[in-house]
C-alpha positions in Angstrom: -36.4 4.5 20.5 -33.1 5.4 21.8 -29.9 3.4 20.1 -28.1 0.7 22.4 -24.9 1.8 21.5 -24.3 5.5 19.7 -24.4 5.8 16.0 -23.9 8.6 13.4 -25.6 9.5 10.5 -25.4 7.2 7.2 -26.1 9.8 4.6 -24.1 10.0 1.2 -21.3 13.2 2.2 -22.4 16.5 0.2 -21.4 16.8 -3.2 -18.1 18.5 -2.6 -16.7 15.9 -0.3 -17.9 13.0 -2.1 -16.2 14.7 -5.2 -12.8 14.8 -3.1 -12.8 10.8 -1.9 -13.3 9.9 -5.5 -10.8 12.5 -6.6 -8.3 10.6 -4.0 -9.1 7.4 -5.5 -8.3 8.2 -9.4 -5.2 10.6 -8.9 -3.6 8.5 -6.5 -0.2 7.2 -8.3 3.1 4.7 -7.3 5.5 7.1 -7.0 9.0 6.0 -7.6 10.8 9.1 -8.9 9.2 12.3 -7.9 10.1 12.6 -4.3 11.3 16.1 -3.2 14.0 16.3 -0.2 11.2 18.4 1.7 10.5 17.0 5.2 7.1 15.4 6.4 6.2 17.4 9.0 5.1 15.2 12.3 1.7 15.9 12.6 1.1 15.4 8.9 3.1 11.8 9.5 1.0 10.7 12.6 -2.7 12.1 10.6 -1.2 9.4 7.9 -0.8 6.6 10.4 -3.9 7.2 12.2 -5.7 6.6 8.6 -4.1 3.6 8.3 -4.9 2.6 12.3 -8.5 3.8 11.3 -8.7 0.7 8.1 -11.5 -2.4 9.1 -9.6 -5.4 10.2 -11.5 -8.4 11.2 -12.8 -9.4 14.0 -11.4 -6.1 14.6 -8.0 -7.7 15.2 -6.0 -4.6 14.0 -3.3 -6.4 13.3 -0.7 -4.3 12.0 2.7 -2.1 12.8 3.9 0.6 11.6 7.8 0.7 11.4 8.9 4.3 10.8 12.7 4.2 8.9 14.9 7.5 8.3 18.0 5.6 8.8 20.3 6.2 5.8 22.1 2.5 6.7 18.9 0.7 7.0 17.8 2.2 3.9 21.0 1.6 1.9 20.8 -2.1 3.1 16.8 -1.9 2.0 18.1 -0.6 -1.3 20.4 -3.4 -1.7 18.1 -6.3 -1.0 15.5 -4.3 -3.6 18.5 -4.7 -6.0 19.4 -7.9 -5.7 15.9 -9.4 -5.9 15.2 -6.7 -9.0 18.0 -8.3 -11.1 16.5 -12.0 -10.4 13.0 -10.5 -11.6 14.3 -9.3 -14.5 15.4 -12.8 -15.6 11.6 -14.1 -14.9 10.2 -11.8 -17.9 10.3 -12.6 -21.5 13.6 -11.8 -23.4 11.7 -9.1 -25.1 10.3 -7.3 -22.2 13.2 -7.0 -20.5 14.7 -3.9 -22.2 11.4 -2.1 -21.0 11.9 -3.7 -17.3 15.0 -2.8 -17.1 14.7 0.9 -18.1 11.9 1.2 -15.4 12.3 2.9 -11.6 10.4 0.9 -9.1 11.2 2.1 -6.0 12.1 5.5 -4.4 14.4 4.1 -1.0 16.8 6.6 -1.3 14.9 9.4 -2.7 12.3 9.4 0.1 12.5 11.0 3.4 10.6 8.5 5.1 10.3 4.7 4.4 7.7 2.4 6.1 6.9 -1.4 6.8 4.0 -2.3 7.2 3.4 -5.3 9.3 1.1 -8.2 9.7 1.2 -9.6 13.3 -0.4 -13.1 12.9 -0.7 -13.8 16.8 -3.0 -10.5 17.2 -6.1 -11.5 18.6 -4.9 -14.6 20.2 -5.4 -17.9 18.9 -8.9 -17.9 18.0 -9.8 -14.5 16.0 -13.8 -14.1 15.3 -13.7 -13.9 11.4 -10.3 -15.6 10.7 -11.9 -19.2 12.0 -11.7 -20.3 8.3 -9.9 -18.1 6.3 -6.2 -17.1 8.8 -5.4 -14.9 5.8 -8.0 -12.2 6.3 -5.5 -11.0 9.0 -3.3 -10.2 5.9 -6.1 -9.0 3.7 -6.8 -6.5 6.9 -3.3 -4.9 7.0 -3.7 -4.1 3.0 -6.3 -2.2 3.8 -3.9 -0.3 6.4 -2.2 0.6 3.5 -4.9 1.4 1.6 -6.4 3.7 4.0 -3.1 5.7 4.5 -2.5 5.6 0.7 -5.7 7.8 0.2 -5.1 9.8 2.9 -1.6 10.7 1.9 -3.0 11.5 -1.6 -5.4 13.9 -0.1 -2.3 15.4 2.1 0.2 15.6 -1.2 2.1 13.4 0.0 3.4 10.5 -2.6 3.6 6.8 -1.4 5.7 4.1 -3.5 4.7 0.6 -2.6 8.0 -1.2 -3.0 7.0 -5.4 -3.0 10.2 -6.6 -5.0 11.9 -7.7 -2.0 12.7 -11.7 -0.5 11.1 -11.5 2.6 13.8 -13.5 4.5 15.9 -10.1 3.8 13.5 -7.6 5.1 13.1 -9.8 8.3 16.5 -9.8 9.2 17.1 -5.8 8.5 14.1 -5.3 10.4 14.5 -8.1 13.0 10.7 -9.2 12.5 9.7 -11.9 14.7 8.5 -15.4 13.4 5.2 -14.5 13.9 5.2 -10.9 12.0 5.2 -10.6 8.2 6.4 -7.7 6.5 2.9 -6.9 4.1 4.0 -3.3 2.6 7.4 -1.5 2.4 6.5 1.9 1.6 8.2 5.1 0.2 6.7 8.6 1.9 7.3 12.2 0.9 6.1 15.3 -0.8 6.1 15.7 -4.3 5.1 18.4 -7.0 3.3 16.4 -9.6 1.9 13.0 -10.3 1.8 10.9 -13.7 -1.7 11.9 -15.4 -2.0 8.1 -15.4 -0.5 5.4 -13.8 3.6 5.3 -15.0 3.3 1.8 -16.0 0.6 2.7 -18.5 2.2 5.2 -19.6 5.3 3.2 -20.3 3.3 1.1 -21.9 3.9 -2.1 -19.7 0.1 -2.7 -18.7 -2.8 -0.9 -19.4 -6.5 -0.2 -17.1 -8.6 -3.5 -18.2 -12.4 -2.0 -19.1 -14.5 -2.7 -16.0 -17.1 -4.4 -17.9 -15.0 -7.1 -18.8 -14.6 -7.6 -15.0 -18.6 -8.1 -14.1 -19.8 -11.0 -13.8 -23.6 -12.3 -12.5 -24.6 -14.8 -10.2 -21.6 -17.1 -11.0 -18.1 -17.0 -12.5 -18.1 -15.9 -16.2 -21.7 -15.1 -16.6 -21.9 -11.7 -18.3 -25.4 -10.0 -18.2 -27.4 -10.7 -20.7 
């Protein structure tokens, strides 16, 4: 029986290129620091975005942009607004872990060649978006997996991504002139680098640590462990 519409095979990849999504997955890193001045070349830029394009959204919605910034001006001003809300998250954090706070690079706006906003569009779709009837914020939950998607595919290309979220939105909508009805979801850092922490930086700082996965199980309902 021939297929309404035209599908592809389901079948797990071979072993080699199952080996290299999960290999994407556990080396990928936040890179803040490591960023080389080499260029991303435009081809290797657009196979990043197209990822990202390529994420599930619902109701198929897709309701992203992708706002490419190489301006040194925009950047410095991006850098500023990082550092002004950086300084007021400081304050949020216990007196004793703010030595280790302070000491600790968590963005790369300068460094990188490339900077990115990823965008949320909340009128994509129109006004009725199948999947969004009761929950509006899938649309956002659908743009993180934009960034997701290209995050995995830039791992895979050696390119490092820095997800920089300590920002005030208010100041990224007025440097990027966002409408009222976009949100800025990710600004991200781009470029290539030569190595990547072994494990995630923070870990390594020893400001967090991986919490064991079955800790993080539960059956049937919330809390209930198997027994």
């Amino acid at each position: 029986m021939t297929a309404e519409y035209p599908m592809i095979p389901s079948g797990p990849f071979a072993p080699a290129d199952r080996e290299a999504v999960y290999r994407a997955i556990y080396s990928r890193r936040d890179v803040r620091s490591q960023f080389t001045s080499r260029p991303i070349d435009d081809a290797t830029l657009l196979r990043l975005l197209r990822a990202a394009h390529h994420a599930p959204s619902v109701g198929l919605s897709q309701p992203w942009n992708f706002i490419l910034i190489r301006s040194a001006a925009i950047r410095a001003a991006a850098q500023g607004a990082f550092a002004r809300a950086n300084a007021e998250a400081c304050a949020m954090f216990p007196a004793q872990r703010r030595p280790l706070y302070s000491t600790l690079k968590l963005e790369g706006i300068l460094q990188a060649p490339v900077n990115l906003c990823i965008t949320c569009d909340h009128s994509r779709g129109g006004a009725v978006v199948l999947g969004r009837t009761h929950q509006p914020q899938m649309d956002l939950f659908s743009t993180v997996c934009a960034v997701q998607n290209l995050w995995l595919a830039a791992r895979a290309e050696g390119i490092g991504v820095g997800w920089v979220s300590i920002f005030d939105p208010a100041d990224l909508r007025a440097l990027l002139h966002l409408p009222d009805h976009v949100s800025p979801v990710a600004w991200l850092c781009l470029g290539h680098v030569e190595e990547l922490h072994a494990e995630p930086e923070l870990q390594a700082r020893g400001w967090a640590s991986r919490l064991p996965l079955e800790e993080l199980i539960f059956h049937e309902s919330w809390g209930q462990h198997e027994t």
